[in-house]
C-alpha positions, 0 to 999 in steps of 0.5 A: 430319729423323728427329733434328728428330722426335725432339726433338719427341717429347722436348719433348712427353714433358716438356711432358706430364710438366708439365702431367699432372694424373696425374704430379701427382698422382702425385708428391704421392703419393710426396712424402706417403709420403716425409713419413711418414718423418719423421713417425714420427721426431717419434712416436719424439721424442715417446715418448722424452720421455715415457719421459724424464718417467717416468724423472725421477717414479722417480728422486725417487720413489727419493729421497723414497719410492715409492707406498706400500701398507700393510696391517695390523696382523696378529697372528702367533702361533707353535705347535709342531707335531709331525712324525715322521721314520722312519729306514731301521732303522725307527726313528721320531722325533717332532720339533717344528718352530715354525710360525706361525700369523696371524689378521687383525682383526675390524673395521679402520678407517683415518683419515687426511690426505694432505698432497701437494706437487710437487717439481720436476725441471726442467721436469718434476713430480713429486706426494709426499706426507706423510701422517698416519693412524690404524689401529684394529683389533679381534681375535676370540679366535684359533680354533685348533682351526679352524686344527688345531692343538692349543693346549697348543702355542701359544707365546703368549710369541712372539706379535708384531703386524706390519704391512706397509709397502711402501717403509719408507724413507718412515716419518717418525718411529716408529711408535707402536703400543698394545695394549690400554693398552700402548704397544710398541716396534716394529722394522722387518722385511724378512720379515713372513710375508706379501706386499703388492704394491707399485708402484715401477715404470712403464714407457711402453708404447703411450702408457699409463702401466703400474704393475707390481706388485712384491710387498714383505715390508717392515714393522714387528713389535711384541713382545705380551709375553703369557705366556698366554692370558688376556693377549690384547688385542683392541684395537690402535691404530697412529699412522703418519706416512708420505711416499711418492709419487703413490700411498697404497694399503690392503689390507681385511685387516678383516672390515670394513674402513673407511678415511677419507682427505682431502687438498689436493688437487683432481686426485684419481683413486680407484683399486684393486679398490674404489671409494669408497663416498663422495666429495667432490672440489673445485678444492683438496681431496678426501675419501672414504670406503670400506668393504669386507667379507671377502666381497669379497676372495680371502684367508682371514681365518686360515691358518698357515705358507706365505706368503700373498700378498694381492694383488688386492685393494688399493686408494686414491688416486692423486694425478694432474698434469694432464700428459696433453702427451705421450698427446695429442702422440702421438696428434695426430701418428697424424693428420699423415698427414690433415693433410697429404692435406688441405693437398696436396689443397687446395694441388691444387685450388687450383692446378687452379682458379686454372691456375697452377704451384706446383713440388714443391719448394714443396709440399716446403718446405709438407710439411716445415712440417706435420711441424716443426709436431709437434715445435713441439707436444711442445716448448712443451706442457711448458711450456704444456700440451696445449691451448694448444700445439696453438693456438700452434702451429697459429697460427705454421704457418698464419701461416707457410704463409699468408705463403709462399702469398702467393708463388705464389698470384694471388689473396688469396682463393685465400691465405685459402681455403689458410689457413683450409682449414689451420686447420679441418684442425687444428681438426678433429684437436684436436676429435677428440683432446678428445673421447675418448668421441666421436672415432670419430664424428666422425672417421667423419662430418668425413672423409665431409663431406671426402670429399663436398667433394672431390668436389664441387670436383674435379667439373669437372676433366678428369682426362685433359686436360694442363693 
């Protein structure tokens, strides 16, 4: 008898186990937290894809020539100055060591053309450029006296112009450099006296792209050839033709400076400390016009000897890829946990209305269709874009979960309520992705009318009762 109580109380247990609302939902619960497991592998995926795309940009970028910065031209002037040395005997000698002492111009202007084009690495783009552009300079009388340095000691026969260019590996063809009427062979140089940032380097960091600024001496020297004072030029031209990649940079070293840039390009982003002061975008090309005086930088227009960095203060285009795939993959699969309350949720309602069965096995093989789905994602967004992915993905996860719900739910309007639950549930998290400005707006507001219909459907149920 004891053993007959005992069987019965075990058939209850289970019977119980079956049919409690609170084992059920306990149990999707726990299978939701299990989900988030791989869920978080398709993040990593999803990351390293990226980081795999930004590997590919620098390693053409190596090969054909990184973003460049240019600046110049700066005329270098050196002097003698005087130091005394006393010695332990009291002795006292005067030595003259050579210093350099550099002026930057007047008045700087730069016209210019991009000429863009993509390579293409696989299935990854890479943006390059050629371009052509003319630097015009003009140069105040060097003040030396502003500088104190005496000026029976200038070494006028040493004066030389340089310029800096940031990945010399990108000149085309010699520069061509005039003074006056004069027309100078240039050189290149790893040592210009001063210091440009350049940026060759990115990394993948919290689904942004970082540039990080590495500071060049690279660039180009040019003789004057004066003997004396009286032969100083203010005028100089230089003619560059330039590749590089993704990025053209300027340093307002004029008092004035003006640059003109246009290219065939319709994706342009103006970047730096400065914006332009005009601009003109179209579906294929771009032009703008910037100007900047010495106010609005934080370098001296005259100093002598000690490196100076002219950091902070560049500026230019950057020519953008619309391959924004991977920011928004990773941000969409920061809402699979949603997508997955939501269709477990909607599954338990539905199975609550209708009063049938559906196993956890089912909801895990549904489960596992929501997490293939981000990797469905990433894969053909390479090939198609972010935008028409997420749609052709969502319509082979609906299909697929509409067709395998026909195999447990009694009735087709439960099958279409199921579906279309599903489709609204990503449609939801794309209109949240896209509208980056509005998205905690209307992620607030559609999770407060989820929450309400939640409610509304779930208010009936006896949450005490077994079955």
């Amino acid at each position: 008898m004891e053993t007959n109580n005992q069987l019965n109380l075990l058939d209850r247990f289970n019977s119980w186990l079956k049919a409690s609302i609170t084992v059920k939902l306990g149990s999707i619960g726990f299978l939701t937290l299990i989900l988030l497991i791989p869920s978080a592998l398709i993040q990593e995926l999803m990351r390293e894809r990226q980081q795999r795309a930004d590997e590919v940009t620098l390693e053409v970028a190596r090969k054909w020539s990184a973003s460049q910065t240019v600046s110049g031209p700066v005329l270098v002037i050196p002097y003698g100055h005087l130091e005394e040395y006393k010695f332990p005997n009291n002795e006292v000698q005067t030595k003259e060591t050579i210093v350099n002492a550099y002026f930057l111009p007047e008045t700087l202007h730069v016209s210019g053309k991009v000429n863009p084009e993509t390579l293409h690495r696989g299935i990854f783009d890479v943006a390059v450029y050629n371009a052509t552009f003319s630097i015009q300079a003009t140069f105040a009388n060097p003040d030396f006296k502003k500088l104190n340095i005496d000026e029976s000691r200038v070494k006028w026969n040493e004066a030389y112009v340089v310029n800096s260019i940031s990945d010399l590996k990108g000149i085309n063809t010699a520069p061509q450099l005039s003074v006056g009427n004069a027309k100078l062979a240039t050189e290149p140089s790893n040592n210009i006296g001063f210091s440009i940032p350049k940026f060759s380097e990115v990394a993948s960091r919290n689904e942004e792209i970082i540039e990080t600024p590495v500071l060049s001496k690279n660039g180009i020297k040019a003789r004057l050839n004066w003997s004396a004072k009286e032969d100083f030029e203010s005028a100089f031209t230089l003619d560059l033709d330039l590749k590089g990649s993704s990025k053209l940079s300027f340093v307002p070293i004029g008092k004035t400076t003006d640059v003109q840039l246009s290219g065939a390009w319709g994706n342009p982003s103006f970047d730096g400390e400065f914006l332009p002061t005009n601009r003109e975008v179209t579906e294929n090309n771009f032009s703008a016009d910037w100007k900047v005086l010495h106010f609005n930088r934080a370098f001296d227009q005259a100093w002598t000897g000690q490196d100076m960095e002219l950091a902070n203060s560049t500026f230019g285009v950057k020519l953008l890829i619309p391959v924004d795939q991977y920011q928004k993959s990773i941000r969409s699969s920061k809402y699979s946990i949603l997508i997955i309350v939501l269709t477990f949720v909607s599954l338990f309602l539905v199975e609550i209305i209708s009063k049938v069965r559906i196993h956890p096995f089912q909801y895990i093989l549904i489960g596992a269709a929501l997490i293939i789905y981000y990797t469905l994602l990433i894969s053909l967004s390479e090939f198609f874009g972010y935008n028409v992915a997420y749609w052709m993905a969502t319509a082979l996860t609906v299909a697929l979960l509409t067709f395998y719900s026909i195999s447990f739910m009694p009735r087709s309007k439960y099958v279409y309520l199921f579906s279309v639950i599903v489709f609204l549930s990503y449609t939801f998290i794309f209109v949240i992705i896209i509208q980056q400005d509005l998205s905690l707006l209307i992620g607030s507001l559609g999770l407060f009318i989820i929450t309400g219909l939640i409610m509304y459907f779930s208010r009936k149920i006896d949450w005490y009762g077994e079955g």
